[in-house]
GUTIDO-797261 format. One record per residue (C-alpha): residue in one letter; x, y, z. Coordinates in steps of 0.1 Angstrom, whole numbers, plus 5000, padded with zeros to 4 digits. Each point is the difference from the previous one (the first is absolute). Example, Ala and Ser with C-alpha at 12.3 -4.5 7.8 and 13.67 -1.06 7.14 Angstrom:
% residues 2
A512349555078
S501450344993
END
This chain:
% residues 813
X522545724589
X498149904969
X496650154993
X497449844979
X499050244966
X497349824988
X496850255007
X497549885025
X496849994974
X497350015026
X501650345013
X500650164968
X497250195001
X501050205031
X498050334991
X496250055004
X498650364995
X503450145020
X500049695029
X502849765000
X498949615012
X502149885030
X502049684986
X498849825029
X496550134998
X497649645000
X498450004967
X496250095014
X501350335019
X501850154967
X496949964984
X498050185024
X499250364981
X497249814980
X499249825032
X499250335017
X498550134972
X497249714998
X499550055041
X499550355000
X497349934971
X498649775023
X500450195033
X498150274984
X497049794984
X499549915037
X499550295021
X496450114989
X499249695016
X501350045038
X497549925024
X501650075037
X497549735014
X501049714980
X503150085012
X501949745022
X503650014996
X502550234982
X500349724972
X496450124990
X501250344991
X501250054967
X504050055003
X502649954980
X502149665008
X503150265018
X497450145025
X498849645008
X503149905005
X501450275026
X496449975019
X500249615001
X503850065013
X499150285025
X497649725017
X497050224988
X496649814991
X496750105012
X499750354992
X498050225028
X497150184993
X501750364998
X502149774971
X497249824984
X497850334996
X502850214989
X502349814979
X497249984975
X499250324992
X503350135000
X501149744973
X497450174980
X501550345002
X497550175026
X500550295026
X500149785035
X499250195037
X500649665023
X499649995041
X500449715019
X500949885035
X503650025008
X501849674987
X497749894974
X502550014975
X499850324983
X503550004985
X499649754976
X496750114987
X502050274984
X503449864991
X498249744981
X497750214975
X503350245001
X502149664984
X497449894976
X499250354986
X503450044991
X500749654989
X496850054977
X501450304982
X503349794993
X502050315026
X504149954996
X502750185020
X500450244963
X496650165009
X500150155032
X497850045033
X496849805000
X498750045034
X500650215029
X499549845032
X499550265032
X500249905034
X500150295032
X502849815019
X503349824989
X499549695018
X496949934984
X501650134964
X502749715009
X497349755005
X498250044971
X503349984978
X500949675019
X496449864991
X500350134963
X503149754998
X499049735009
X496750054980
X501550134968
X502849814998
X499949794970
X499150324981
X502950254982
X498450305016
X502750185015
X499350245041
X500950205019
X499550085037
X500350395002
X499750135038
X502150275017
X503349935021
X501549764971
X502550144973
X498550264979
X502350024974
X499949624995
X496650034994
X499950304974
X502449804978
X497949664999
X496150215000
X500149974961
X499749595000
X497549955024
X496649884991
X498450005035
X501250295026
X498649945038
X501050335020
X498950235028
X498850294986
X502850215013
X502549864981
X498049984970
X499450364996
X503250035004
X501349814972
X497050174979
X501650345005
X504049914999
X500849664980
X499750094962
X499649654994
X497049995017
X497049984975
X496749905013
X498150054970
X500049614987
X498249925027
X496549765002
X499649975036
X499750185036
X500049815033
X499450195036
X500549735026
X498750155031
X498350204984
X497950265024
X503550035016
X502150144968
X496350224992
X500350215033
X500950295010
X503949905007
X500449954966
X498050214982
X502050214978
X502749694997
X497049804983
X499450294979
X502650064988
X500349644990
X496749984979
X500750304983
X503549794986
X497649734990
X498049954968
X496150045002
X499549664985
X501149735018
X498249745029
X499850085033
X499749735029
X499750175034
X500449725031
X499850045039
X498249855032
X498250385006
X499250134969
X499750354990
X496550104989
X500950354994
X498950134966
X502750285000
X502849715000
X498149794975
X499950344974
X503650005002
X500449684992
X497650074971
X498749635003
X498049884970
X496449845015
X502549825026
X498349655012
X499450055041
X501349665012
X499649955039
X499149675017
X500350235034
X497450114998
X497549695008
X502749875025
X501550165029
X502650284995
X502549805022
X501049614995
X497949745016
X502949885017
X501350295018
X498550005039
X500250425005
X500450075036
X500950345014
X501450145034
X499850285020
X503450145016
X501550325020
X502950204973
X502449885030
X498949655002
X500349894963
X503949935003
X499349805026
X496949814981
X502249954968
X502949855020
X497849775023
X498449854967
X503649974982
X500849795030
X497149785001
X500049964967
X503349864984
X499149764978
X498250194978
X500250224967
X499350395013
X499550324980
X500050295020
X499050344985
X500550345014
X499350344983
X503450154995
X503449844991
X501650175030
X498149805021
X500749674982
X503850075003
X500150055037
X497149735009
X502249814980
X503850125012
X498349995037
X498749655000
X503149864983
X501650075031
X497949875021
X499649644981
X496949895002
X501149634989
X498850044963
X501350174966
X499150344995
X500050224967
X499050374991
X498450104970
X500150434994
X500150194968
X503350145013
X501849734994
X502349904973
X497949814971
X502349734997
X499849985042
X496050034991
X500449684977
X502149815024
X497650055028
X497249914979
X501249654988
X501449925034
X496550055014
X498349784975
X502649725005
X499749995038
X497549845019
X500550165037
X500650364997
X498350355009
X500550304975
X499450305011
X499050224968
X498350354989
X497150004977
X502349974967
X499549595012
X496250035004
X498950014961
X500349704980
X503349785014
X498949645000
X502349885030
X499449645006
X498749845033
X498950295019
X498849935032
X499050335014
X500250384995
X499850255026
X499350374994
X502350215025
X498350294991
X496750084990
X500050034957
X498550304983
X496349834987
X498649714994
X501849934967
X503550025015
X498549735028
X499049784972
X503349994982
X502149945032
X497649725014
X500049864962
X504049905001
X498549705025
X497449734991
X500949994961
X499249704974
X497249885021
X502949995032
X499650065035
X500650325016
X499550265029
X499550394999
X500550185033
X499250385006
X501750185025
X497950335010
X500250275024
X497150115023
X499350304981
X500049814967
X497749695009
X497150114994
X500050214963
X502749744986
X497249715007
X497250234986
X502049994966
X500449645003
X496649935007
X498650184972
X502849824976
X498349715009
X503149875018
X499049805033
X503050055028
X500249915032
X500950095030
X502349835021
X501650065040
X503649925007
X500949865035
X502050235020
X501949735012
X501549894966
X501750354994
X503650075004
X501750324999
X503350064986
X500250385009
X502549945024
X502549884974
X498950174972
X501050325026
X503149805004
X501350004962
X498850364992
X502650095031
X502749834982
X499150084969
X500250344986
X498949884960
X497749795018
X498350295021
X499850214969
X497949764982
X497649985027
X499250375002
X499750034961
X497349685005
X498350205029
X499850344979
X498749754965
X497349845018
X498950285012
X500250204965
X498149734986
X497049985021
X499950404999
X500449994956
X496849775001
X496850124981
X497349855023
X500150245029
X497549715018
X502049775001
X503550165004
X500150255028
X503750135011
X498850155030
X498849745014
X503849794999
X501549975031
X503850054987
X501850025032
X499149625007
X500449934969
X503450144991
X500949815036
X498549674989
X502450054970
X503050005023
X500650365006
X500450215030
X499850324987
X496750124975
X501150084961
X499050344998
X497650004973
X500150354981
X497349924973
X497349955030
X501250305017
X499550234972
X496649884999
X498950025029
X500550385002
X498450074965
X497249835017
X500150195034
X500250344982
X497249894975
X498049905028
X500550375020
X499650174966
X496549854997
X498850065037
X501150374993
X498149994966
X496849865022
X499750275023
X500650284979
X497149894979
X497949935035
X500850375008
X499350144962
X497049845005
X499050145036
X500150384986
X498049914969
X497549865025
X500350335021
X499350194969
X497449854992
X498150035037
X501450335005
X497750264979
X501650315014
X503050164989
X503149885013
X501450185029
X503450164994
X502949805018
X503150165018
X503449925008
X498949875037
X497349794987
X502649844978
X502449945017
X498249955036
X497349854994
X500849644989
X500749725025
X503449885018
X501449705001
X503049915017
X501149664975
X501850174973
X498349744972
X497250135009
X500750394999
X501549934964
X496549854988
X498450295016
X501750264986
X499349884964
X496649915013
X499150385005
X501550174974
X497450234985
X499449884964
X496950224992
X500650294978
X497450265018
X502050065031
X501050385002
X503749945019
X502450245003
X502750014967
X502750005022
X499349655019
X498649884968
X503450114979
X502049825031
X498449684997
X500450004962
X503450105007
X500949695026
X497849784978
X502550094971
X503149955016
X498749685014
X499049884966
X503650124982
X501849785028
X498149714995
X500850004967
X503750095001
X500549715029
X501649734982
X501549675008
X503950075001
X501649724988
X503449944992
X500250074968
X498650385014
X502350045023
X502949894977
X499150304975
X499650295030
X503849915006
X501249984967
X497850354992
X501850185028
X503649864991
X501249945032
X503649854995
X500449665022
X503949905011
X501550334992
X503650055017
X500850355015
X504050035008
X500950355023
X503450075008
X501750135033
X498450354999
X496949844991
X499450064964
X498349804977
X502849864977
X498649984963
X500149714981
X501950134969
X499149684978
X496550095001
X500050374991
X501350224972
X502650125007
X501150274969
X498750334994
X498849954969
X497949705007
X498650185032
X499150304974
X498049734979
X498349845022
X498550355011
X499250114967
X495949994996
X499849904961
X498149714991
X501249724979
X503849875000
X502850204983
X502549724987
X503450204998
X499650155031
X499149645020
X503349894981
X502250285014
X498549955035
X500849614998
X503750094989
X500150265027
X499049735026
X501749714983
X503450235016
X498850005032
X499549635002
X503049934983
X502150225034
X497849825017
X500849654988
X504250095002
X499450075037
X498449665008
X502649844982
X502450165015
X498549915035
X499949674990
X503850034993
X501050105035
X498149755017
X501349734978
X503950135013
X499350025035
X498949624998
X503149964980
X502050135030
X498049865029
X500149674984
X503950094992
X500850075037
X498049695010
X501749754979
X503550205015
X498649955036
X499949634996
X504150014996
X500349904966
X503350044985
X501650154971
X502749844975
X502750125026
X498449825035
X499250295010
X496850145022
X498550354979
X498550095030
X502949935031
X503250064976
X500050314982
X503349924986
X501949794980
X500149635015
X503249844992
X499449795031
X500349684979
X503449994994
X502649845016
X501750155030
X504050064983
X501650045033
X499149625008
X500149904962
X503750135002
X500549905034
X501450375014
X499550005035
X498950345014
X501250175033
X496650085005
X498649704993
X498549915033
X498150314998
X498949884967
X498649705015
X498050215027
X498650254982
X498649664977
X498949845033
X498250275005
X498450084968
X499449615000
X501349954965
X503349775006
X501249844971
X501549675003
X502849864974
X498649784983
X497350254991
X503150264988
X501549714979
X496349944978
X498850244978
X497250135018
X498250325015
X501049975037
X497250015032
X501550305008
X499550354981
X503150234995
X499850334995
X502350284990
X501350285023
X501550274990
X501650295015
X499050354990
X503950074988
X501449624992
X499249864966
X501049645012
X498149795023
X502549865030
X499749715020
X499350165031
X497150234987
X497849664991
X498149995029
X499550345007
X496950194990
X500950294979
X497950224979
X499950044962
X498950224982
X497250014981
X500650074965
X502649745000
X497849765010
X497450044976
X502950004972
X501349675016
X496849874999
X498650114964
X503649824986
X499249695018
X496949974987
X501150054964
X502449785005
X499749634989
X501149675020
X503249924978
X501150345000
X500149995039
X501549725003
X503250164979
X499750335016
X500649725034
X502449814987
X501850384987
X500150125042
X500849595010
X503250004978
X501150355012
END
């Protein structure tokens, strides 16, 4: 393949202060550094002269052609007034405190001044973080990042969207080259202490989105640890619908005579679209309430909210089941994030859905389409109420806000709203339009185990939640009824909640502690009254008077009070030292086992044993006479070692230690040889059983013989000679009885093969003949023994050819 070598000559030029044109860069975008350089000059002559009320659209801003571009793109053109106030002053480098209604747009009155200040001071990737942009929950961190690109992107800035559950380590190596960091401030501060590469001190500006939310109390020291990372000089734009007025959070911010933006404040705190409505339910009735609307209710976008994720997840697990005929999602902070972000796009895209959620939705999510959101359970104040009843009715929408309250919280949760300046109203729900599903909510929980579980942990959370509540007048645990409501919840049996226990008897025993309190000081206060009326001199007291003289009672709370109610507390009685030393006494001892009663706990109890070193398991082996039999392994069992364990020096002496081990090392060597030895013998006699088995089950040797039925040599094999050389016996008929009756006849044509015979011969002999005779076959005479054992120890040394010749040898003879 041929290429051309002639030089392109309107790319020779490829270098420009360290940037490289593209070749296929359009003539007006290669020259666009001078370009930029004339619109920031003219960007910047502009911006004294921002008036927010000549305002109209965002073309009357002063922005550079990129930011136009992604606005125009992103469908954005009339800004709102939250923008138009804002944007302004920000461009011109001021301090910004903004509040507005929820969805009024607050995210792009910040992201834009946050482009242009950077485009303005000509920011590449080479010179680090620009702006820091904080947000309290992920999901809102995600949203602003998704706004940011499709607002800035025509310009080179590079971002990144920092927010726990993603990879860490991915992020450490890529902090370096971004210009604009949105985060939570968790996982900032993290990255501020651990990732070298993290260097904060390059940058121009601060955003807190949401931001009375990141300034409170949850987190407090995460926030300051943050500002003290940042440089002093630098802008700061704080953002939220409720915003923080607090001049302790605005000192740490250190804001520089910070421009109070808030349009809020001559409108109402809540959208003019949002209808507010509330309700008031029994605890065991609400499951019942949230079901019935579901149901009657289909076609519509939902939120839910509820005030622990516990609760979400089994509302949520327990309503799947029973399928209402619509999608349902969950929203928790337990969740994975990339599970959070799934749930949070599927939500926007659908139009007919309910999401049940926990307050980590409530704060700045712009969901699309909302049609209503119900409030389960009651929120904190009236700034949490906003929030949640702000994620309905947004861009001039419509939308409906209902409050679901209890008896016992009707009446201080309206107060609050009333002096917010928030009109609700009360609504009645028709009995008839309820349906229960505790029947088969009771159903799954019996199948379930998992299922079950999750129910009690929701039961125990709700109730941990309304007793963790600051305002005491609102939020009342005692007044719960948490048998119906753990039943409306699908269980049989109550949780048993520990928390609530404990505290009730803290505040039974602080309640006794300050009756007795109140009539001690009612009878301290009855003798100073008698010594003030009484001028004569106090008459001297005996034992009688003491101890008869006071009043019975026969209910034993009541003799208790008594007797600290008359104890004599003056110091001018004259009784007798002896009763006097006795009560000190039994007040002492009373007093000293107070204080040593302690809670045993486990742990306690688990140190006593091990103090006393009480062995556990131990094995104790007597013999016949009933002897304890010694365990030999365990003890010392030389002289010498004995001696040195006895000896009462301190400290170790080496060489001795060494002769004891060698002394010892003996003793477990004899000791080793006998359990090898005992290993030994019963290895042979499973040799020999298994020996005797395999001779049991007939098995024969090289000869054809049986070891165990013919203890003597078996020539039984070979041919009989007196029918191989056909000599006919006299006693031949006998022959043939005695083998009828041993049942071993052998026919011819077996004597004529070579082959052991069905019938088994055996040798007779006579104590004085040497030869065996014909007649003597069948007879059953004795051998002796050692000739036997002699016949039988050749025959088994013997091999197969040489018996055969040895055969063949008494066959020819």
């Amino acid at each position: 393949m041929m290429q051309n070598k002639k030089p392109n000559k309107p790319f020779q030029k490829g270098f420009q202060k360290g940037r490289k044109f593209n070749k296929y860069q359009h003539k007006s975008q290669a020259s666009s550094k001078p370009r930029d350089d004339e619109e920031i000059e003219r960007l910047r002559s502009q911006l004294e002269s921002i008036d927010p009320s000549k305002i109209k659209l965002f073309t009357d801003f002063p922005l550079s052609w990129k930011t136009q571009k992604g606005i125009r793109e992103a469908n954005y053109k009339v800004p709102t007034e939250i923008q138009r106030e804002s944007i302004g002053h920000a461009l011109q480098g001021r301090d910004i405190l903004g509040a507005a209604q929820t969805g009024s747009g607050k995210t792009l009155a910040f992201l834009i001044p946050v482009i242009e200040n950077l485009y303005m001071k000509k920011w590449t990737r080479l010179d680090g973080i620009g702006a820091i942009i904080i947000s309290p929950t992920r999901e809102l961190a995600y949203q602003i990042f998704e706004t940011l690109k499709k607002v800035g992107a025509h310009h080179d800035f590079s971002a990144g969207l920092i927010i726990g559950g993603k990879n860490l380590k991915f992020e450490k190596k890529r902090m370096d080259q971004c210009n604009i960091i949105i985060c939570t401030p968790g996982r900032l501060l993290q990255h501020m202490d651990e990732n070298p590469l993290f260097d904060a001190s390059t940058m121009q500006v601060l955003v807190l989105d949401e931001a009375d939310r990141c300034l409170d109390m949850g987190f407090e020291t995460t926030m300051n640890g943050i500002i003290e990372n940042l440089p002093p000089e630098r802008q700061t734009l704080l953002f939220s619908a409720t915003q923080t007025k607090s001049v302790k959070d605005l000192a740490r911010l250190s804001l520089d005579n910070a421009v109070n933006i808030a349009p809020s404040e001559q409108q109402a705190v809540t959208p003019d679209n949002l209808k507010q409505s509330y309700v008031v339910v029994n605890l065991e009735d609400k499951i019942t309430m949230l079901w019935s609307f579901i149901k009657s209710h289909l076609k519509q976008k939902c939120i839910v909210f509820l005030s622990s994720c516990k609760q979400v997840k089994y509302i949520y697990e327990i309503f799947c089941k029973l399928r209402p005929g619509t999608s349902l999602l969950a929203l928790y902070g337990t969740l994975h994030q990339d599970r959070r972000v799934a749930i949070y796009q599927e939500f926007c895209r659908k139009s007919n859905v309910v999401l049940f959620a926990t307050d980590i939705a409530s704060r700045g999510l712009d969901f699309p389409t909302v049609n209503w959101v119900i409030q389960m359970d009651c929120p904190e104040d009236v700034t949490q109420y906003i929030h949640r009843a702000g994620r309905t009715a947004r861009h001039k929408a419509r939308g409906e806000s209902l409050l679901v309250l209890l008896p016992s919280e009707e009446e201080g949760m309206v107060a609050e709203l009333k002096n917010a300046k928030i009109d609700v109203n009360q609504i009645h729900i028709d009995p008839k339009r309820l349906f229960s599903p505790k029947g088969k909510m009771e159903g799954f929980l019996a199948q379930n185990k998992e299922l079950k579980e999750t129910a009690q942990r929701a039961f125990v959370s709700y109730i941990k939640s309304v007793f963790l509540m600051k305002n005491k007048k609102i939020f009342n645990v005692s007044k719960l009824n948490t048998d119906e409501y753990a039943k409306s919840l699908g269980l049989v049996v109550v949780p048993r909640v520990r928390f609530l226990e404990r505290f009730k008897k803290r505040q039974a025993a602080a309640q006794k502690t300050n009756k007795e309190d109140g009539s001690e000081s009612s009878s301290e206060s009855e003798d100073e009254s008698e010594e003030n009326t009484e001028a004569k001199p106090l008459r001297k007291d005996n034992d009688d008077d003491v101890n008869f003289n006071l009043p019975h009672s026969d209910d034993s709370e009541n003799s208790d009070v008594e007797e600290e109610l008359f104890k004599i507390k003056r110091r001018d009685h004259e009784i007798e030292e002896s009763v006097s030393k006795k009560d000190d006494e039994e007040a002492k001892a009373e007093l000293t086992a107070a204080r040593k009663a302690k809670v045993l706990t486990k742990a306690a109890l688990a140190k006593r044993v091990l103090k006393k070193r009480i062995q556990t398991n131990t094995k104790v082996e007597f013999n016949e006479d009933g002897t304890e039999l010694l365990d030999t392994r365990k003890q010392l069992q030389s002289d010498l070692a004995r001696d040195y364990i006895n000896q009462d020096e301190g400290g170790i002496d080496i060489e001795t230690a060494k002769k004891v081990l060698r002394e010892e090392d003996k003793f477990d060597k004899k000791r080793f040889k006998e359990i090898v030895k005992a290993k030994h013998k019963v290895q042979k006699k499973k040799s020999k059983s298994k020996k005797n088995e395999d001779e049991d089950d007939d098995e024969v040797d090289d000869f054809g013989s049986d070891a165990d039925d013919e203890p003597e040599v078996d020539l039984s094999w070979l041919p009989d000679p007196d029918k191989c050389y056909n000599v006919v016996n006299s006693d031949s008929d006998s022959d043939d009885n005695d083998d009828e009756d041993n049942k071993g006849e052998v026919s011819e044509s077996e004597s004529l093969v070579h082959r052991p015979p069905k019938r088994l011969y055996e040798k007779k002999k006579s104590g004085n003949d040497s030869a065996t005779s014909s007649d003597s076959d069948g007879e059953d005479d004795d051998e002796d023994e050692p000739r036997n054992k002699k016949a039988k120890q050749i025959a088994n040394k013997l091999s197969l050819n040489e018996a055969e010749m040895i055969a063949m040898q008494l066959l020819g003879k």
